[in-house]
C-alpha positions as CSV (number, residue, x, y, z in Angstrom):
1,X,8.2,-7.1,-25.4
2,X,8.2,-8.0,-21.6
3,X,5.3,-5.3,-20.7
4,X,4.3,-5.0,-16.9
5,X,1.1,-2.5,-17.5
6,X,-0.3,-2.7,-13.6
7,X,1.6,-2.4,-10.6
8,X,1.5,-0.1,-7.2
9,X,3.5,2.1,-5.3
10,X,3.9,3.7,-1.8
11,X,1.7,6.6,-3.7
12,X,-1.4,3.8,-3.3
13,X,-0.6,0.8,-1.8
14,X,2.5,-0.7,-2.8
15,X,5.6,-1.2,-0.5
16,X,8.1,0.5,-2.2
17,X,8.5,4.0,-3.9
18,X,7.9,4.8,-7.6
19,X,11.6,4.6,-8.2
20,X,12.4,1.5,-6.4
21,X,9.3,0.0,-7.8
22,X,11.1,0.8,-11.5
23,X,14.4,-0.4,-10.3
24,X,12.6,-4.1,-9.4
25,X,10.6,-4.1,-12.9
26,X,14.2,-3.1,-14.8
27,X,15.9,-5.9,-12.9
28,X,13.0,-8.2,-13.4
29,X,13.7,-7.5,-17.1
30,X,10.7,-5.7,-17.9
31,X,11.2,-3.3,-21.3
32,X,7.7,-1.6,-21.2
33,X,6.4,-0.4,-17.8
34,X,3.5,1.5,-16.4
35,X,2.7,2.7,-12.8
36,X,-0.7,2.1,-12.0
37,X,-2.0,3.3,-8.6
38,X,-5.3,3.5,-7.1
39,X,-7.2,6.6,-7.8
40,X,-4.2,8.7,-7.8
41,X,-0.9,10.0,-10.2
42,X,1.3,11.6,-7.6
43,X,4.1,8.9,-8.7
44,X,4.0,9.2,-12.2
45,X,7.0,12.1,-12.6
46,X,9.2,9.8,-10.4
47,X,8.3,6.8,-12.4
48,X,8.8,8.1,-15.5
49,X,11.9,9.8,-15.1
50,X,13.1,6.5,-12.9
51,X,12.1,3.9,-16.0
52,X,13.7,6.3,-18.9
53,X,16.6,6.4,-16.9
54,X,17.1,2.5,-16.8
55,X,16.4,2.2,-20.4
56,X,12.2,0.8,-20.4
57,X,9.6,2.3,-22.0
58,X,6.8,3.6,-19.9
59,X,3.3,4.4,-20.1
60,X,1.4,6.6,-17.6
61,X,-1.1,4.4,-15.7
62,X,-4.2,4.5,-13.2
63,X,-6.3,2.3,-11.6
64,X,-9.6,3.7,-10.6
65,X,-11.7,2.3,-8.4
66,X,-15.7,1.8,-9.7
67,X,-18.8,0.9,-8.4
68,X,-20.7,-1.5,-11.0
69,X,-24.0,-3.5,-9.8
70,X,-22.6,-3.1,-6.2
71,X,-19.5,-4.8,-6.6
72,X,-16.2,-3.1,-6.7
73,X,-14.3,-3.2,-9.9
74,X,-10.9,-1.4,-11.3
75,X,-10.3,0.0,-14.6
76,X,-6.9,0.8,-15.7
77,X,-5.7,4.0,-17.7
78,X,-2.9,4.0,-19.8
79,X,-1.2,6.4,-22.0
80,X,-2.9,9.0,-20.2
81,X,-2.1,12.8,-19.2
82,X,-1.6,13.1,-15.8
83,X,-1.7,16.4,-15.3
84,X,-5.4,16.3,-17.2
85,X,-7.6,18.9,-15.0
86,X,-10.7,16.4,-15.2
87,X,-8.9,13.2,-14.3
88,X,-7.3,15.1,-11.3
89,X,-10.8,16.1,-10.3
90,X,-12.5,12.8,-10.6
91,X,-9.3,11.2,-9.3
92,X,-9.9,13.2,-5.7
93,X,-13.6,12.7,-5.8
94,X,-13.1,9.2,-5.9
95,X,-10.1,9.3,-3.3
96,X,-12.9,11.3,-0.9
97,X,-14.6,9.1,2.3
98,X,-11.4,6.5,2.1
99,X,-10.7,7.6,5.6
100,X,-14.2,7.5,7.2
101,X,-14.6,4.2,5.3
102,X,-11.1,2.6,6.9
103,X,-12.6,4.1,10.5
104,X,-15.8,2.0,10.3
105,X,-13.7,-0.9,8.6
106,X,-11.6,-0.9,11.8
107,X,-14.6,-0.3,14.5
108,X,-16.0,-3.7,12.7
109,X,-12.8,-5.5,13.1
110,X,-12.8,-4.6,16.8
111,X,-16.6,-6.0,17.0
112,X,-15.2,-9.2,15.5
113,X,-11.8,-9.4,18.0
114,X,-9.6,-7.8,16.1
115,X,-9.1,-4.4,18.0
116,X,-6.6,-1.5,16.7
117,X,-6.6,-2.5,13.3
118,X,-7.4,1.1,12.4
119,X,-4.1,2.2,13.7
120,X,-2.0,-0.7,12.7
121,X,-3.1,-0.3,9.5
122,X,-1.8,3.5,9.5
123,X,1.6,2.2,10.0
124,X,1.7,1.0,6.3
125,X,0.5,4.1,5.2
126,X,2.5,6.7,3.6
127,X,-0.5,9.1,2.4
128,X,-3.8,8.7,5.3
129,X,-6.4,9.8,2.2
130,X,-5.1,6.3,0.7
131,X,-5.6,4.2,3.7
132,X,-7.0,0.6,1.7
133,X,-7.8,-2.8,2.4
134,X,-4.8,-3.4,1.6
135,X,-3.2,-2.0,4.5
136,X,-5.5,-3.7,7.3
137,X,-4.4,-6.3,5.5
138,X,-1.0,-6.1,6.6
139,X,-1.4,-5.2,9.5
140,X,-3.4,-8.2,10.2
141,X,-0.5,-10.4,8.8
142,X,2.0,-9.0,11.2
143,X,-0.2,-9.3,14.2
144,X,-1.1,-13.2,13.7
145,X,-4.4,-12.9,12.8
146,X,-4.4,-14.5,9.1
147,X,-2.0,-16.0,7.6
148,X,-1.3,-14.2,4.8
149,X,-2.6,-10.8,2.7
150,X,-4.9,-12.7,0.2
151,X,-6.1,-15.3,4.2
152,X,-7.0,-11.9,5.0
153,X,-9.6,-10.7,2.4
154,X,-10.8,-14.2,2.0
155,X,-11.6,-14.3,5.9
156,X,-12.7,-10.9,6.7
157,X,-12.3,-7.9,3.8
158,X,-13.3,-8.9,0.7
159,X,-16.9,-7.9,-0.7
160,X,-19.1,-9.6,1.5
161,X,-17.2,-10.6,4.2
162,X,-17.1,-9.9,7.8
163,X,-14.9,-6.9,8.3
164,X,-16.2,-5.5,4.8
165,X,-17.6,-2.0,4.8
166,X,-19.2,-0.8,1.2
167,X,-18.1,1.9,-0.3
168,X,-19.3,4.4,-3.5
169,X,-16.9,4.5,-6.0
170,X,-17.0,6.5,-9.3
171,X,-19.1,5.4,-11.9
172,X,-17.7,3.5,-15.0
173,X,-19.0,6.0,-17.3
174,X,-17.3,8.5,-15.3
175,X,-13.7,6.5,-15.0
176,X,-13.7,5.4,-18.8
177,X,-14.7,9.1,-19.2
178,X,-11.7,10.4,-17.5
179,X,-9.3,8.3,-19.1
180,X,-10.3,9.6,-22.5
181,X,-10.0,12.9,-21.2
182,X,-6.9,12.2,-20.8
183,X,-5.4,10.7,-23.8
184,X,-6.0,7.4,-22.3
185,X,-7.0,3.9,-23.2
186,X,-9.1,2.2,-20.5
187,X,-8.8,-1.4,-19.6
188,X,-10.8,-3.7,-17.3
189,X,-8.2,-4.9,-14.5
190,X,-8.3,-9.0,-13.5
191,X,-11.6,-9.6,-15.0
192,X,-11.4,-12.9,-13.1
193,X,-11.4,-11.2,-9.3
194,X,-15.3,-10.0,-9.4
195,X,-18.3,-12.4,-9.0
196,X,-20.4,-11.6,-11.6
197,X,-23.2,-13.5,-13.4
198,X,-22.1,-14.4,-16.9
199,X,-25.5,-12.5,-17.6
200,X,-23.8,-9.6,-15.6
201,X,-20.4,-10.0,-16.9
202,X,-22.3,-9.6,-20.6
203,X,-23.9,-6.8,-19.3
204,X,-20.6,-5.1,-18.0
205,X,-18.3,-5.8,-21.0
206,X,-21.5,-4.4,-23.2
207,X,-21.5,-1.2,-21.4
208,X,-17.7,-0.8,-21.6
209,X,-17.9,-0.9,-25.1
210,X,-20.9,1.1,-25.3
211,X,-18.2,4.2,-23.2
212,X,-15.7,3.2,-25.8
213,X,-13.9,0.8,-23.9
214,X,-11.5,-1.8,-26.0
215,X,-9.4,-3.7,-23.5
216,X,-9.2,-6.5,-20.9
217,X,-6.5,-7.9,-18.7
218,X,-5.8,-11.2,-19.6
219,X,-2.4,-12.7,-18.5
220,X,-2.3,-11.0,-14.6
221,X,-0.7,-12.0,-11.9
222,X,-4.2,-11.8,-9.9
223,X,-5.8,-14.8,-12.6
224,X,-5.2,-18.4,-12.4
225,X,-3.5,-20.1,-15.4
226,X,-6.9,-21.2,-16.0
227,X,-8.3,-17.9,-16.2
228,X,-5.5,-16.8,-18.5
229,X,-7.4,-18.9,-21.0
230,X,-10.7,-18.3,-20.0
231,X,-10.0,-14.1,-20.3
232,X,-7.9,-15.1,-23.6
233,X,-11.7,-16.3,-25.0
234,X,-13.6,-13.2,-23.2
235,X,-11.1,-11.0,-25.0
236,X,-11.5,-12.9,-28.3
237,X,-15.3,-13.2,-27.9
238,X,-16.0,-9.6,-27.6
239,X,-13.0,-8.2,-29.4
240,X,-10.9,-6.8,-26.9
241,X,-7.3,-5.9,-27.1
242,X,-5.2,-7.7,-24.4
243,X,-2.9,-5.8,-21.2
244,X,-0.5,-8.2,-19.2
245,X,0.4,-7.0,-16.0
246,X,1.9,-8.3,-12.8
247,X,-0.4,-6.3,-9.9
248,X,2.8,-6.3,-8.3
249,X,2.2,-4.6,-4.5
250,X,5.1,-6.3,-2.7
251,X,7.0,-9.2,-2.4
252,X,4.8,-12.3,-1.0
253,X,1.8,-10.5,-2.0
254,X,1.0,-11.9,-5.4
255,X,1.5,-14.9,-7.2
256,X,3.5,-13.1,-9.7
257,X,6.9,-11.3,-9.4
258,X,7.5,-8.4,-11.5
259,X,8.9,-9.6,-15.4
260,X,7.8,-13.0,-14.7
261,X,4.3,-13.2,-16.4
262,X,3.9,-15.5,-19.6
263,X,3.5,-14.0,-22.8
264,X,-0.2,-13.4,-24.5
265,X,-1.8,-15.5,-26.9
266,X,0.1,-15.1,-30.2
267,X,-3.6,-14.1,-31.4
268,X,-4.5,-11.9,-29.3
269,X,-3.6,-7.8,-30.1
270,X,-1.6,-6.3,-27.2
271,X,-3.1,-2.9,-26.2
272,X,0.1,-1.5,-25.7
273,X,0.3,-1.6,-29.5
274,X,-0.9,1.6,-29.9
275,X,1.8,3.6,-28.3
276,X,4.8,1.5,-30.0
């Protein structure tokens, strides 16, 4: 089973649409596939019907961004509904103040010689209510600024840096809750992305169960091969099934292209399991 369980679309902040996005993961050889946006299910029809139509499997999918001891962190949702009433509600709750937040992002960008990077980013945008990082991101590629998207948040947008502006995301309790609401499984995305404590990392995985959470990413194309194994031990540690999953945005973006991740751990249980 080639299973590519996270990835992103024009409907978030992906560079291609739904469709084409299915088309890449078909010819990548992926046979299970899930669209995961940020915070939002607009693609999912298009995906679906797209991924039947080429012969994979598919799974609905979020990603919802949440707010846990200050620090951003993304759960996935698979299997879910996504025409659920309460997941479309918390869904635009979260989704509210991502424009006033990219507006002070790009006033601080200006303070630090960057100026316009509000409007540049627009350019990559296909819906303004999903303006992200991501897309200041590439607009600071294009203009010469960094290097490259991931020069970008290590310079100036990730947690903590220069450019970074906070922002309130839903609460995990709320996002795991919505999932569920849904039909859904929730996963934690890239475990190996946030800076946590292992104190605080002990303390998130133990509330996730506590919601009724039972999955981790292990084998991502946002983890080092060294965190594949260090996420394979999380996951066998506490219990967790296992998701694989590309993160796939665009090409050059990622260290992984789509179909190209390496297997699980033989000993690991796959969460997509459940659905086969």
């Amino acid at each position: 089973m080639n299973a590519d369980l996270h990835c992103h679309s024009t409907i978030s902040d992906g560079q291609f649409s739904p469709a084409d996005v299915a088309r890449r993961a078909q010819a990548g050889g992926v046979t299970l596939w899930a669209l995961t946006d940020h915070d939002e299910v607009g693609g999912q029809l298009e995906a679906r019907r797209t991924a039947e139509e080429l012969g994979m499997a598919y799974l609905s999918g979020v990603e919802i961004s949440v707010t846990w001891a200050s620090r951003t962190v993304h759960i996935v949702g698979l299997g879910i509904d996504p025409a659920n009433p309460a997941l479309i509600d918390g869904l635009a709750r979260t989704r509210d103040g991502r424009a006033a937040r990219a507006e002070a992002i790009g006033e601080q960008l200006a303070t630090l010689g960057i100026p316009n990077a509000y409007e540049g980013a627009l350019k990559y945008v296909s819906n303004p209510d999903m303006i992200s990082r991501t897309h200041f991101a590439r607009f600071m590629v294009e203009s010469g600024h960094c290097s490259s998207t991931q020069d970008v948040f290590n310079r100036y947008l990730g947690d903590g840096k220069p450019g970074f502006i906070a922002h309130r995301w839903a609460k995990l309790a709320d996002a795991v809750g919505w999932i569920q609401q849904a039909g859904g499984e929730a996963i934690v995305a890239h475990p190996g992305r946030y800076a946590y404590s292992p104190v605080e990392f002990d303390a998130f995985f133990a509330e996730f169960i506590d919601l009724g959470g039972k999955a981790i990413e292990v084998v991502t194309g946002s983890h080092t091969p060294d965190q594949y194994r260090e996420y394979a031990d999380v996951a066998r540690r506490f219990g967790f099934e296992a998701s694989r999953g590309s993160d796939f945005h665009a090409p050059g973006e990622g260290r992984i292209e789509l179909g190209t991740l390496p297997p699980l751990p033989s000993d690991l249980k796959p969460v997509w399991e459940r659905w086969l």
